[in-house]
C-alpha positions in Angstrom: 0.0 0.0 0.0 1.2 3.5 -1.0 2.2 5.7 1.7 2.6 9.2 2.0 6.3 10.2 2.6 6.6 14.1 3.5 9.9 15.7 2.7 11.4 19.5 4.1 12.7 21.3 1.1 15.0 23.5 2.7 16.8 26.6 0.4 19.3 28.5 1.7 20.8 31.9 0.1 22.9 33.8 3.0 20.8 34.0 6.0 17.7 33.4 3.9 16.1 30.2 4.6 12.2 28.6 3.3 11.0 25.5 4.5 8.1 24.0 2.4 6.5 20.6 3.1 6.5 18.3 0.3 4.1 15.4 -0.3 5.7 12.6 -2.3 3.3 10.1 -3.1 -0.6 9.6 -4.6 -3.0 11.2 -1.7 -2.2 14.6 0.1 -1.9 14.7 4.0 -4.8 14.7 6.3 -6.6 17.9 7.0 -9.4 19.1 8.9 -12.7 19.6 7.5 -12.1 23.1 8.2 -9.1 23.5 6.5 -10.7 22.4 3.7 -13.2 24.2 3.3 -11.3 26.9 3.8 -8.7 25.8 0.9 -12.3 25.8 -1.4 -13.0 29.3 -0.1 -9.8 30.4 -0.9 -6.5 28.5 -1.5 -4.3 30.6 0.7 -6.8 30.2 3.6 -5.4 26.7 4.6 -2.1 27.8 4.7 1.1 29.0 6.5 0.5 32.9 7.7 4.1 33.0 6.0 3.1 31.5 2.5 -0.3 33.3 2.8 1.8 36.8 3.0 3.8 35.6 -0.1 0.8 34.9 -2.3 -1.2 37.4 -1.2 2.2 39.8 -2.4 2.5 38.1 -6.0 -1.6 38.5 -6.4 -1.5 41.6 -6.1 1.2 42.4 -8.4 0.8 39.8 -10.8 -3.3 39.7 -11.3 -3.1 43.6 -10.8 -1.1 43.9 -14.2 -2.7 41.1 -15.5 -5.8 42.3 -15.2 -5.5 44.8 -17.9 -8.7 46.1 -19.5 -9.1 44.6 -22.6 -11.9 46.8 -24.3 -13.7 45.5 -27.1 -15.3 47.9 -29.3 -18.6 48.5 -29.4 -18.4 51.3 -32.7 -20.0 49.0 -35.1 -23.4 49.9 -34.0 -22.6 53.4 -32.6 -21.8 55.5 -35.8 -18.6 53.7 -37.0 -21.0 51.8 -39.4 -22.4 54.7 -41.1 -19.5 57.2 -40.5 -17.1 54.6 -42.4 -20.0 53.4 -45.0 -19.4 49.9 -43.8 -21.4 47.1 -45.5 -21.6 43.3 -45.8 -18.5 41.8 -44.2 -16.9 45.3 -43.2 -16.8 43.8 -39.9 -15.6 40.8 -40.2 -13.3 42.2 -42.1 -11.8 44.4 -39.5 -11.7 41.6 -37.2 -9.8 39.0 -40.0 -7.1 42.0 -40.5 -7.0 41.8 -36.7 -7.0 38.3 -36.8 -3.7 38.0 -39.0 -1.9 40.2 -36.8 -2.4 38.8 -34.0 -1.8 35.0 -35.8 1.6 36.8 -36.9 2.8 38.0 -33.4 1.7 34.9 -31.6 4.4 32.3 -32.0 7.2 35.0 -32.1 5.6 36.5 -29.0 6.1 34.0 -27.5 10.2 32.5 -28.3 11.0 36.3 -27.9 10.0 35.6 -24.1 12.2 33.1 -23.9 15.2 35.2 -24.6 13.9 39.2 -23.2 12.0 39.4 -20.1 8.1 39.7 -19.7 8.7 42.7 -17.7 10.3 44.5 -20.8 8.6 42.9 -23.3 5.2 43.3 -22.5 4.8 46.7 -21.2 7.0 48.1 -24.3 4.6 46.1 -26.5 1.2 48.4 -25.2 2.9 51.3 -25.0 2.9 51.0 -28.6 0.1 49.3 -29.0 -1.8 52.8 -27.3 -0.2 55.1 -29.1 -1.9 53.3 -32.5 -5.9 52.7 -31.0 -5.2 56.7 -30.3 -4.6 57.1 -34.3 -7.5 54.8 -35.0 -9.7 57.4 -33.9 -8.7 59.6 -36.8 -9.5 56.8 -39.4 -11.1 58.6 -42.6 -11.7 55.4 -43.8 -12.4 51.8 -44.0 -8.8 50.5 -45.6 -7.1 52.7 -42.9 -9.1 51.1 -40.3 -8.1 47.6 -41.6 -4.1 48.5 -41.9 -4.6 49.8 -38.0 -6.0 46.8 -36.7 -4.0 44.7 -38.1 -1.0 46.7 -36.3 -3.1 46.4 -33.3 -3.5 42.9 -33.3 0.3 41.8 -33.9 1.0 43.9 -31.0 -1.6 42.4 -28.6 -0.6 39.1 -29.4 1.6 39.5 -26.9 -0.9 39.9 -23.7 -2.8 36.2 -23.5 -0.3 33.7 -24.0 2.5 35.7 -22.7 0.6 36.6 -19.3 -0.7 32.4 -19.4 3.0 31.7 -19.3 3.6 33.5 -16.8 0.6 32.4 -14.3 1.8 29.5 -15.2 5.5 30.3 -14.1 4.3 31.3 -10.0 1.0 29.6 -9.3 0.8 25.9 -8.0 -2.5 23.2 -9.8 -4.1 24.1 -6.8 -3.9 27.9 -7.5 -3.2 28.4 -11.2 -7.5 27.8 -12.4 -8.4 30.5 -10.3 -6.3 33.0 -11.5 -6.1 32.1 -15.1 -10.0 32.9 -14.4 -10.0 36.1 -12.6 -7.5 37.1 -15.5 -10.5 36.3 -18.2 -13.1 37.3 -15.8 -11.1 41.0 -16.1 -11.6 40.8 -19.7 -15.7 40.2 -19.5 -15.6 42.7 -16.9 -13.8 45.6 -19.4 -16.3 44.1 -22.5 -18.6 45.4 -19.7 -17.4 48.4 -18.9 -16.7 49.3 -22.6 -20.2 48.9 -23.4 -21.4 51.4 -20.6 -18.5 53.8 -21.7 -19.7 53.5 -25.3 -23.5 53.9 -24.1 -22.3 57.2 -22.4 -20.0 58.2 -25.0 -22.6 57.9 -27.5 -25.4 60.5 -25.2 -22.7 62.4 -23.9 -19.5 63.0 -26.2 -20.7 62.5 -29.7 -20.1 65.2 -31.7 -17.6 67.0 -29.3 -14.5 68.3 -30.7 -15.6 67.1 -34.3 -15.5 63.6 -33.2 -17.6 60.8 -33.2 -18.6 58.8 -29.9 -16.7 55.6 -31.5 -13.6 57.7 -32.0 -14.0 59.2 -28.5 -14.0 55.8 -27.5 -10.2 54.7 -29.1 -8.9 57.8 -27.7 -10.1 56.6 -24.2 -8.4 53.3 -24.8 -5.2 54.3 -25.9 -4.5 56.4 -23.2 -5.8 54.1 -20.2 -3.5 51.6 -21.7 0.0 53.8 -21.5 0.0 54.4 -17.4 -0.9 50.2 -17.2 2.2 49.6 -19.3 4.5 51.9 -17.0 2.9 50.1 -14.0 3.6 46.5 -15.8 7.7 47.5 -15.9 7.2 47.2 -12.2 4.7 44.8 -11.5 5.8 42.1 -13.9 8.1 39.8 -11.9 9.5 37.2 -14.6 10.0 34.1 -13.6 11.0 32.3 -10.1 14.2 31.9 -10.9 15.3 35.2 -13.1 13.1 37.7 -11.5 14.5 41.2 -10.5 11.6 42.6 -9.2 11.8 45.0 -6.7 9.1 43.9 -4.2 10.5 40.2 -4.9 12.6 40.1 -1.7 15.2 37.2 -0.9 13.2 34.9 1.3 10.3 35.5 -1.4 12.6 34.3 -4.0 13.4 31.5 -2.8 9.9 30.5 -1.8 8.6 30.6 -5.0 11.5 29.0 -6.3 10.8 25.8 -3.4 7.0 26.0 -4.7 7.3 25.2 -8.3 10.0 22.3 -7.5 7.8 21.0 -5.7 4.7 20.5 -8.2 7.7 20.0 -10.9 7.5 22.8 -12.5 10.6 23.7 -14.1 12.2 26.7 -14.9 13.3 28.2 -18.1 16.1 27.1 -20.4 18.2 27.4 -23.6 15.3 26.6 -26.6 16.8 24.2 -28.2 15.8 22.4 -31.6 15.5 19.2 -29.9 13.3 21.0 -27.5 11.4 22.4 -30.6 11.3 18.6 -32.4 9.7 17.5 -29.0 7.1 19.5 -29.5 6.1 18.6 -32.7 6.5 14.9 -31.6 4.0 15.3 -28.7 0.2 14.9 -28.7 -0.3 18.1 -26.0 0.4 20.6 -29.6 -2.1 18.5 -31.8 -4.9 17.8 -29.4 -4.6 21.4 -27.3 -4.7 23.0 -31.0 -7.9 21.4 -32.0 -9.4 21.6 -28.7 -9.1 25.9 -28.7 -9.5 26.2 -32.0 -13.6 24.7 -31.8 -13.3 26.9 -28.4 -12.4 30.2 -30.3 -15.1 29.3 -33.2 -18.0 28.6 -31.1 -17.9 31.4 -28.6 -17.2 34.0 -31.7 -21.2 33.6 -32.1 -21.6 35.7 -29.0 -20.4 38.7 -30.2 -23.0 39.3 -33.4 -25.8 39.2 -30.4 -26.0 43.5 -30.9 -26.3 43.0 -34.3 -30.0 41.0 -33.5 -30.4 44.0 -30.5 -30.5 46.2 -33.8 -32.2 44.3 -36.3 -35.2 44.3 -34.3 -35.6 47.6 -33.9 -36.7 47.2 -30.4 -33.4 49.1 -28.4 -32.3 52.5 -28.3 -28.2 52.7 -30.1 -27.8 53.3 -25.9 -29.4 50.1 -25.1 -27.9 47.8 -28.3 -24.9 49.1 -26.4 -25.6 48.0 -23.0 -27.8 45.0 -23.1 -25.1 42.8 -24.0 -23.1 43.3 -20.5 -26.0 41.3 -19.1 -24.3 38.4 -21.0 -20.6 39.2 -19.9 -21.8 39.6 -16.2 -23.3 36.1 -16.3 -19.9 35.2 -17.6 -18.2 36.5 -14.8 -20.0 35.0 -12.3 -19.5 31.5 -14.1 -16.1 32.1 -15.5 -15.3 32.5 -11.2 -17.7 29.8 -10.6 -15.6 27.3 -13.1 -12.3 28.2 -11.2 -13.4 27.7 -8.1 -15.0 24.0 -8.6 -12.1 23.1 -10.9 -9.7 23.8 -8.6 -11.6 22.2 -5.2 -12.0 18.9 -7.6 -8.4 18.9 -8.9 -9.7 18.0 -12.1 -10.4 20.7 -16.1 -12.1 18.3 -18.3 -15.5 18.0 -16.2 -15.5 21.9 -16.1 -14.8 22.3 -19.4 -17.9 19.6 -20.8 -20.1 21.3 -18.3 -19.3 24.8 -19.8 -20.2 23.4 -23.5 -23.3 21.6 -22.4 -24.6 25.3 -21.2 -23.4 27.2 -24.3 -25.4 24.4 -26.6 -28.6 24.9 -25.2 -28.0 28.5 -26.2 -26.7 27.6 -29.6 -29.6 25.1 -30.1 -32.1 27.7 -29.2 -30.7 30.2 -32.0 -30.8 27.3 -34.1 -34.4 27.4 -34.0 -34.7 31.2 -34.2 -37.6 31.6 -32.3 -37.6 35.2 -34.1 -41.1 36.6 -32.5 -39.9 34.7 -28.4 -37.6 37.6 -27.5 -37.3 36.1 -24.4 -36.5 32.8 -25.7 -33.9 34.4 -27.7 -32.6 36.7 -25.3 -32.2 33.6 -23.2 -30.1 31.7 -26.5 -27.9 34.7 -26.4 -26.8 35.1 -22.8 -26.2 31.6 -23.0 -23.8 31.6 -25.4 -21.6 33.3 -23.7 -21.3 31.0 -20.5 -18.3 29.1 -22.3 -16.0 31.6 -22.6 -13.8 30.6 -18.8 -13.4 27.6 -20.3 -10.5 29.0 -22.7 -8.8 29.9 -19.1 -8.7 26.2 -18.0 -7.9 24.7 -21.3 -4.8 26.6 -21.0 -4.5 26.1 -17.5 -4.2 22.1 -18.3 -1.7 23.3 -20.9 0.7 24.6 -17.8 -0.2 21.7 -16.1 0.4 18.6 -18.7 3.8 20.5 -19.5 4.9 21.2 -16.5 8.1 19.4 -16.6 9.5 21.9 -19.8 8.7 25.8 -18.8 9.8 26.0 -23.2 7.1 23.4 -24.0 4.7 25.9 -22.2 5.5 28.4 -24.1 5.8 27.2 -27.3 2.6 25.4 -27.0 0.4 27.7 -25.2 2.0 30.2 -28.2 1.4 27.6 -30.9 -2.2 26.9 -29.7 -2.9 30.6 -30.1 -1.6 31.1 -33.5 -3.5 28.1 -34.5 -7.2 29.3 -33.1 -7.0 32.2 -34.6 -5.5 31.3 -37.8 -8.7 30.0 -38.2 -11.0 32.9 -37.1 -9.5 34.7 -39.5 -11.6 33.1 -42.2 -13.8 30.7 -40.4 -16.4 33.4 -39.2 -16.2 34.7 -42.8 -17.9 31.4 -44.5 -20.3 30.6 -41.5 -20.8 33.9 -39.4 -21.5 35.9 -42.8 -22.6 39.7 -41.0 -24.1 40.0 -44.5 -26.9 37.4 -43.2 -26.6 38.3 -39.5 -28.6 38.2 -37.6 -30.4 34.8 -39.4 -27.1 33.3 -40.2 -28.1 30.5 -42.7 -25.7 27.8 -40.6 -24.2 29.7 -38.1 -26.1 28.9 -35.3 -25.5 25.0 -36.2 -21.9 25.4 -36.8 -21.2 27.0 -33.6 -23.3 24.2 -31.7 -20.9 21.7 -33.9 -17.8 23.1 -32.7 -19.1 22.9 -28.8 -19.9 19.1 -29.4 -16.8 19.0 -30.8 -15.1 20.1 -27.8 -16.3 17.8 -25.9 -15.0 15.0 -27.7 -11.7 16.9 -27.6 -11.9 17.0 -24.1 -12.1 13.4 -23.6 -9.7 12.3 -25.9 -6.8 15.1 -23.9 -7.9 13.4 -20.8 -7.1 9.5 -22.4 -4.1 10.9 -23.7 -2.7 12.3 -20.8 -3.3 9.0 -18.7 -2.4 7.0 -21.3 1.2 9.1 -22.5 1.8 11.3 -19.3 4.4 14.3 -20.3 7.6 14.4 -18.1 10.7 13.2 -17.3 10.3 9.4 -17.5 6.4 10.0 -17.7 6.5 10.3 -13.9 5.3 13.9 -13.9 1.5 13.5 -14.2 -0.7 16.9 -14.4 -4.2 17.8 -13.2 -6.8 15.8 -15.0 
């Protein structure tokens, strides 16, 4: 019978010393029902007063850059369509053109992170990235608009795998769902806010100066985004082992260097093409890629729902506006809701089928385009966009199955990326026509497709990863 053997890892750097208490072996130690309840609460809540001061110190500086605002824009139905003459695909258009920028930067991204530190790279990356939304506001026209956003994608290709990475470089399985979460949950919240500031530039600021509320609205991005990228120079602290953060002190340091050796999570190293052929050899690349790219098809649908606020001609531009954050506070609540029960169970892939199984019955409703049931299709809508936190632990299972390679990681998480998107970039196009919105002639059905098909993705990363566990040896196995 297996028997739990605890070990004292014990790091010493001068006077500095960290004791951490190691499980080796295939069930944790006793605790008290209290404790873990507390651990479900909150995972610091269980723990040492000392380790609860350290996480509670790279929470705040970590998720506090992390969560950046990511604003989507709203324009489309607030004067941008009519200001620009925009027609048929116009908008899928400007997405695409965002779409190959951002497929472009992705993988580069991401090896450029293994050679210059996050806390240079990223910040310099939006600082840029602001100053160009500013200039979008003085678009005269459509082709203009496309070559912007395709600057503005390859620079924000940058933010989601690079700041996955590097959750994934300080957080522990028990820890790392959560805040992978809270980081998308602060990208609902800012599709939220956007629409409100969109709502109350459209009342309150269109017009002013000789501009329109839409280009109010890139003027307002671009400028919250430079002070966040100052603050991100700071805040950003690298990785366990190569950090020079400031507020990283030495007994910190060595801490977090003690935690990830003990779930065997290994630092960063030379990329090598060995490392690079290991990649290609592995099933995590193949399966992970299909697996986000039905992800990043099937919740796309979500985002034509103010296109059906305005074809009925029900809503107010204010309301078209504003209506929608109904959806992205729903997906708040369950994007937390998915981190919290994922991480109490241990275990992604029943989160993840659970999250598809909701968006379906949305998808299936729409399907049916109960055109004259606002209700009903209100309800279809809103649903839709309950999937979305599942994108967090998909590549949360990413850190996890490679743990023992912080370049497989990288690489992957980057790969996975460039692949979902190389596909939105023309996907939406064929089946998400805005032409035909809002009675898509297969859209509806396609996007139900790709959340079935997620499913069966699921399942087959969860065979493979008992079956061919990654790891030195195979004897590093990752949350299921």
């Amino acid at each position: 019978m297996d028997q739990d053997i605890e070990k004292v890892s014990t790091r010493e750097k001068g006077d500095a010393s960290v004791n951490l208490s190691v499980v080796d072996g295939t069930h944790p130690p006793q605790r008290s029902l209290k404790q873990k309840i507390a651990s479900v609460i909150w995972d610091t809540l269980d723990k040492t007063p000392e380790e609860r001061r350290f996480i509670a110190k790279v929470d705040w500086w970590i998720l506090s850059y992390c969560c950046v605002a990511y604003f989507v824009n709203n324009a489309y139905v607030s004067g941008m369509k009519e200001d620009l003459s925009m027609s048929g695909n116009n908008l899928n258009l400007l997405t695409t053109y965002w779409n190959i920028g951002y497929i472009i930067g992705q993988l580069p991204s991401q090896l450029v992170l293994t050679k210059i530190r996050p806390s240079i790279w990223l910040p310099s990356l939006e600082i840029v990235w602001s100053v160009i939304v500013i200039g979008m506001a003085g678009a005269k026209n459509i082709s203009t608009l496309y070559a912007l956003r395709f600057l503005v994608g390859l620079l924000e290709a940058s933010a989601y795998p690079g700041i996955m990475t590097l959750l994934g470089n300080w957080y522990t399985p028990k820890e790392l769902g959560k805040r992978a979460c809270i980081f998308q949950a602060s990208s609902s919240a800012a599709q939220m806010f956007s629409g409100y500031l969109q709502a109350a530039l459209y009342s309150g600021m269109n017009g002013r100066a000789g501009l329109s509320a839409w280009r109010w609205l890139f003027v307002f991005d671009g400028i919250i985004g430079v002070p966040i990228a100052l603050y991100g120079f700071w805040a950003i602290p690298d990785s366990p082992t190569a950090s020079k953060a400031r507020w990283l002190k030495g007994d910190d340091r060595n801490r977090a260097i003690a935690r990830m050796e003990q779930c065997g999570r290994e630092p960063m190293k030379k990329l090598t093409w060995s490392t690079c052929r290991g990649i290609v050899a592995s099933w995590p690349v193949w399966l992970f890629c299909s697996i986000f790219i039905a992800h990043v098809l099937a919740i796309r649908i979500y985002s034509y729902m103010n296109l059906w606020l305005k074809a009925t001609k029900l809503y107010t531009t204010e309301e078209v506006n504003i209506i929608p954050t109904a959806g992205y506070g729903a997906q708040i609540f369950f994007t937390l809701s998915y981190a919290w029960v994922s991480d109490a169970i241990g275990k992604r892939w029943p989160i993840i089928i659970v999250a598809c199984l909701i968006a379906m019955v949305g998808t299936i409703i729409l399907s049916v385009y109960p055109e004259h049931n606002t209700a009903a299709m209100m309800t279809g809508w809103v649903l839709t966009f309950l999937e979305t936190g599942a994108g967090a632990l998909i590549i949360t299972w990413v850190n996890e199955i490679c743990s023992q390679s912080a370049e497989h990681r990288a690489i992957i998480i980057g790969v996975v990326e460039t692949a979902a998107f190389t596909f939105q970039a023309w996907v939406p196009l064929l089946i998400y026509n805005t032409g035909e919105a809002p009675k898509f002639k297969i859209g509806y059905k396609m996007a139900t497709m790709f959340f079935a098909l997620e499913i069966v993705l699921t399942l087959a990363i969860l065979f493979c990863s008992k079956k061919w566990p990654q790891g030195k040896n195979g004897n590093i196995r990752a949350t299921a």
